[in-house]
N, C-alpha and C positions, 0 to 999 in steps of 0.2 A: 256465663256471658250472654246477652243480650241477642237473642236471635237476628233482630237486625243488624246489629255490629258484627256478627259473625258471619252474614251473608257479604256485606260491605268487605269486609275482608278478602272473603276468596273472589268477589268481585275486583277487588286491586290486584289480587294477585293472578288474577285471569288477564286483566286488562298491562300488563307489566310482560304477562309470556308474549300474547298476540303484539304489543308493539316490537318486543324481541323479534318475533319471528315474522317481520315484517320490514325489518331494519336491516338495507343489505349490509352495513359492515358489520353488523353482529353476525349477520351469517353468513359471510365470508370468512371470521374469525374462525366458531364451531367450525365449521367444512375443511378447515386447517387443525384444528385440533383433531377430528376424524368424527366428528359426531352430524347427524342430521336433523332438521327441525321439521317435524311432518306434522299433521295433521291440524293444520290452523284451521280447516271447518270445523272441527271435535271441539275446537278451544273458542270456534265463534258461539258454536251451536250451547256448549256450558255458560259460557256467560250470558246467554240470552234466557236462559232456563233462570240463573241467580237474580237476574237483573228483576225478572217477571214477582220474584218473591218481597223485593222492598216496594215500599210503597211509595206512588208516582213523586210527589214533593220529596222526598228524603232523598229517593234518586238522582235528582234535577240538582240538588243542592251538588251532592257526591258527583256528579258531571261538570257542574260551574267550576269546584275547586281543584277537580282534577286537571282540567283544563289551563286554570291560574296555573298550580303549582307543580303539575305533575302527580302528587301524591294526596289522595283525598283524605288519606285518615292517618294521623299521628299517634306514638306511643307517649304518654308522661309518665315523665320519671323524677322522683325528688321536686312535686308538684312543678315541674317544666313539661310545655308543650316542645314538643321535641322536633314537631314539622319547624315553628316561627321560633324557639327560644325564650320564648315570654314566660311569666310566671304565672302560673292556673288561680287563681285567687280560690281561699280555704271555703269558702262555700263552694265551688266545684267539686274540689276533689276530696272531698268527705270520700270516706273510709267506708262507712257504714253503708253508702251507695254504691262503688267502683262500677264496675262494666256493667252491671243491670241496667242503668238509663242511659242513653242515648245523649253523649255530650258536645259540644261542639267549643273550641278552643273560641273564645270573647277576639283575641287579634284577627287570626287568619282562618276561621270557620272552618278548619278540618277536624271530621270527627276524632274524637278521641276514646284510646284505652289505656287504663293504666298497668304498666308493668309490676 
């Protein structure tokens, strides 16, 4: 997979915990369940370290559509963008390419990988 897509990744997946643990009814839930959500600087301080590894445009984009839609990067599967539902057209989603390059769905410009 594509270093930049795999950074973008755990950047989503950083950016998904800190809105969690940021969100009091989510952690009024946890704290009923018995668990605690601690270290949101650890989770600031990690995503600022992944963030620093994309490059500025690629970022800005992954901020614009995370913003839209909540989720910057979609999986496709059975050539479907899975964020919009739309259909990847077969020049996309060649085979021979998958995750190596850097794709972005034609409808809703979230990047894409395929499962």
């Amino acid at each position: 997979m594509n270093e930049v897509l795999q950074n973008l990744v755990l950047l989503q997946d950083l950016d998904a915990m800190i809105a969690d643990a940021q969100d009091s009814e989510i952690l009024d839930q946890t704290e009923k369940m018995g668990f605690e959500i601690k270290n949101l600087e650890k989770l600031k301080e990690a995503r600022q370290e992944i963030a620093e590894k994309i490059p500025p445009d690629i970022f800005n984009h992954y901020c614009k559509i995370l913003k839209a839609y909540g989720r910057a990067i979609a999986p496709v599967k059975d050539s479907l963008c899975l964020g919009c539902f739309i259909s990847i057209p077969t020049s996309l989603s060649s085979k021979s390419i998958g995750n190596e390059v850097l794709r972005n769905c034609e409808n809703c410009g979230r990047f894409l990988y395929w499962v």
